[in-house]
ROBAFI-98690 format. One record per residue (C-alpha): z, x, y; residue in one letter; residue number from 1. Coordinates in pm, whole numbers, plus 50000, padded with zeros to 5 digits. Layout:
<sites>
up	east	north	resn	resi
Z	X	Y	A	NUM
...
</sites>
This chain:
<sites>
up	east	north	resn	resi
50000	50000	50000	X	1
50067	50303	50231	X	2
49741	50480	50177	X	3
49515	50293	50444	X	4
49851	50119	50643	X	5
49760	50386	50903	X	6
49404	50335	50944	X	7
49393	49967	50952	X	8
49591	49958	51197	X	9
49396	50183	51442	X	10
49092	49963	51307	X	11
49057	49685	51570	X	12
48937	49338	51527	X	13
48579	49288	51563	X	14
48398	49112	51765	X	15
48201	48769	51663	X	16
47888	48926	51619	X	17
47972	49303	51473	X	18
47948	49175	51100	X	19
48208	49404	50948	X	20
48180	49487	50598	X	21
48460	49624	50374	X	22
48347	49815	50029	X	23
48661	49719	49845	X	24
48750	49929	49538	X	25
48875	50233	49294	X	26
48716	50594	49315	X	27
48361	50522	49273	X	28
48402	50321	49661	X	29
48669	50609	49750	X	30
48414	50902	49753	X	31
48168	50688	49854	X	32
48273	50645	50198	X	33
48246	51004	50346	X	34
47832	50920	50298	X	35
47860	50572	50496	X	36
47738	50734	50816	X	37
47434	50879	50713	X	38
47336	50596	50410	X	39
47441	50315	50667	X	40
47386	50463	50986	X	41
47504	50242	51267	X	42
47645	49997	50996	X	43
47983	49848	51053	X	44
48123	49963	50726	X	45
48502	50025	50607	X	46
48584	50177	50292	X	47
48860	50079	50139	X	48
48871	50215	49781	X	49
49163	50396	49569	X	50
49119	50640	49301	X	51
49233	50514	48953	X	52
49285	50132	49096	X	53
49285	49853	48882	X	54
49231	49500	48965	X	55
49583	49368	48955	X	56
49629	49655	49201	X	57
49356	49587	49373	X	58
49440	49251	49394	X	59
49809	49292	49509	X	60
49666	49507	49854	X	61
49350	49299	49928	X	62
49535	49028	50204	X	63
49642	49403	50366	X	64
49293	49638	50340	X	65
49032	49310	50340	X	66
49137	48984	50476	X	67
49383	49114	50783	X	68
49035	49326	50888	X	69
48863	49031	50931	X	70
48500	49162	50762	X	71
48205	48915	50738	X	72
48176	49052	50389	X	73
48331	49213	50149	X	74
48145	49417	49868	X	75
48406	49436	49552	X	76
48344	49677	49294	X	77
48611	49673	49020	X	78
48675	49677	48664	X	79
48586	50036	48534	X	80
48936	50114	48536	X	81
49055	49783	48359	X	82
48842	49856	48049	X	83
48968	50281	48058	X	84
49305	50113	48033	X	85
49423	50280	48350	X	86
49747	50087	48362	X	87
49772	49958	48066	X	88
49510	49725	47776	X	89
49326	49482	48011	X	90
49102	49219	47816	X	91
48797	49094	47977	X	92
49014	48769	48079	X	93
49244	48979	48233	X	94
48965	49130	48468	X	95
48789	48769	48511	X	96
49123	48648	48646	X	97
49173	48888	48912	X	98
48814	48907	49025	X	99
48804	48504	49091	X	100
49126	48567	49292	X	101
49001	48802	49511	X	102
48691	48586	49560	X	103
48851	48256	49610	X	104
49100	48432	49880	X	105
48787	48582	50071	X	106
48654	48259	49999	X	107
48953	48044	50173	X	108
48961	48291	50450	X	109
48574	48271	50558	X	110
48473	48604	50385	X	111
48136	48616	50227	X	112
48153	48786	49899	X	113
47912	49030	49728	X	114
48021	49091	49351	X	115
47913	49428	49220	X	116
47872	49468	48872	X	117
48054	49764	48714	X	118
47834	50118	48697	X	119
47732	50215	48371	X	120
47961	50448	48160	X	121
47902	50551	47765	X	122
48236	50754	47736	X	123
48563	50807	48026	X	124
48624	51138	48016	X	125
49017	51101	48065	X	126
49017	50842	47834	X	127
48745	50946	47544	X	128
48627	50732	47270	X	129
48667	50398	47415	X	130
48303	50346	47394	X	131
48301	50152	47715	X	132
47966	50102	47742	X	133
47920	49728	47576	X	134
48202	49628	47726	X	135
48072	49707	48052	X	136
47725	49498	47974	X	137
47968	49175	47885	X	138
48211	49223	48208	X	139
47859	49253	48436	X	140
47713	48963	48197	X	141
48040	48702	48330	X	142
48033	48846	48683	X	143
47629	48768	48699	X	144
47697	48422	48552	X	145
48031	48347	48763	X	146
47854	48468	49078	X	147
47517	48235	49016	X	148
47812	47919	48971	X	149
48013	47975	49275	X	150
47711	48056	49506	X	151
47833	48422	49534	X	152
47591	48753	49582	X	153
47557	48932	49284	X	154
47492	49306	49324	X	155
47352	49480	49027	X	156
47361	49859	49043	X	157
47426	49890	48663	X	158
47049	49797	48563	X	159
46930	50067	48793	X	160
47130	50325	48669	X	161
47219	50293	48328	X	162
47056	50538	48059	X	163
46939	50415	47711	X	164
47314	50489	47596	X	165
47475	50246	47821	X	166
47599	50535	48011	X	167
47542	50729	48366	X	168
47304	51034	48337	X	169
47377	51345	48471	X	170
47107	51363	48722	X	171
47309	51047	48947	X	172
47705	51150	48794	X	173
47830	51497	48720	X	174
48124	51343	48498	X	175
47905	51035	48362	X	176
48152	50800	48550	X	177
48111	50873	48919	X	178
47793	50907	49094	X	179
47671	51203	49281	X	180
47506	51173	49605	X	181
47177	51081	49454	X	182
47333	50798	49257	X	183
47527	50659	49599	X	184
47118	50719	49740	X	185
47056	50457	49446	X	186
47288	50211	49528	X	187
47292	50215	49904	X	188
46927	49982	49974	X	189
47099	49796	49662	X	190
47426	49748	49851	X	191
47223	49688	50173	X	192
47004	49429	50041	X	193
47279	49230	49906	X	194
47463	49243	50259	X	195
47211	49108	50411	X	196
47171	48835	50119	X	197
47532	48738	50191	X	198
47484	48757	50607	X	199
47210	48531	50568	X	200
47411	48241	50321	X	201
47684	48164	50608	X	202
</sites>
C-alpha cells in the first residue's frame, strides 16, 4: 500500500478532457512503465504495477492506485502470478472472482475497463514445472468471453506473442516470463488500440 502512497499523491486530478489511463498490475506493468514516454509519447499514462502481485493484492490497493486517480481507463493485466502460486494455490475461480471485482468497481465509479489477457508463459522460472502454459489459454479463454458479456475491451497480447509451446520466446523475454523492450514494442499499438476502443464506448 506504501509503494505508490507518495506518488499519487503528487499526481493531481485531471482535467475533464486529459483522458488518464492507469496500466494496473504485477511486474510485467512495473518495468513497463520506464518505456511509457517514448511508446506513448504525450499519452496521459500512470503505471501502477507491483512486482510479484497477485490479484487479491491487487485487488485490496485498486480504490488507492486506480479509482482515487480518477483515470478514464484502466488497462488491468493480472493473473500470471495467481497460476505461479505467488501467494499461495489460486484456482481459475479464484482469479475470475477478483478480476470481476476490480471491473465492477471501475465499473460503479465511471472507469472504462480494458481487460488484458495474461502473456504467454511455458515454464516460471522461480516456480518450474507448473506447466503454466494451458492454464494461461483457459484464464485468457474466460476473460475473452466475460469481457464480450459485460461490454468490456478485451486486449489480447497473448495471440501475438505466444510461441508454438504456449510460451514467450526469447527474442520478446529474456526469462520467458517478462518481455524485453521489443515485446513491450509488441504490445504498445495493441494497448493503444484498445484505449482508444474503450475512449470511444463512453
Amino acid at each position: 500500500l506504501n509503494r505508490y502512497r507518495e506518488a499519487n499523491d503528487r499526481l493531481e486530478q485531471p482535467q475533464p478532457r486529459d483522458d488518464r489511463v492507469v496500466f494496473y498490475g504485477n511486474s510485467i506493468t512495473d518495468a513497463w512503465a520506464k518505456y511509457f514516454d517514448s511508446m506513448f509519447p504525450g499519452e496521459p499514462y500512470v503505471g501502477r504495477g507491483i512486482s510479484g502481485q497477485t490479484t487479491p493484492q491487487m485487488l485490496v490497493r485498486f480504490r488507492q492506485d486506480v479509482l482515487a486517480l480518477a483515470p478514464a481507463v484502466v488497462v488491468i493485466l493480472a493473473g500470471t502470478n495467481d497460476i505461479a502460486g505467488n501467494t499461495g494455490r489460486s484456482t481459475q475461480a479464484m482469479i475470475e472472482d477478483n478480476l470481476v471485482s476490480m471491473v465492477e468497481l471501475a465499473s460503479a465509479n465511471g472507469i472504462r475497463v480494458v481487460l488484458s489477457s495474461v502473456l504467454p508463459a511455458s515454464d516460471f522460472p522461480w516456480r518450474p514445472g507448473l506447466d503454466p502454459g494451458p492454464k494461461i489459454v483457459a484464464l485468457n479463454r474466460w476473460i475473452r468471453q466475460y469481457s464480450a458479456a459485460k461490454g468490456v475491451v478485451y486486449l489480447d497480447y497473448h495471440s501475438a506473442m505466444a510461441d508454438d509451446e504456449l510460451g514467450l520466446g526469447p527474442a520478446l523475454s529474456a526469462d520467458g516470463v517478462h518481455p524485453n523492450e521489443a515485446g513491450y514494442r509488441v504490445m504498445a499499438p495493441l494497448a493503444q488500440r484498445a484505449i482508444a476502443e474503450a475512449l470511444a464506448g463512453r
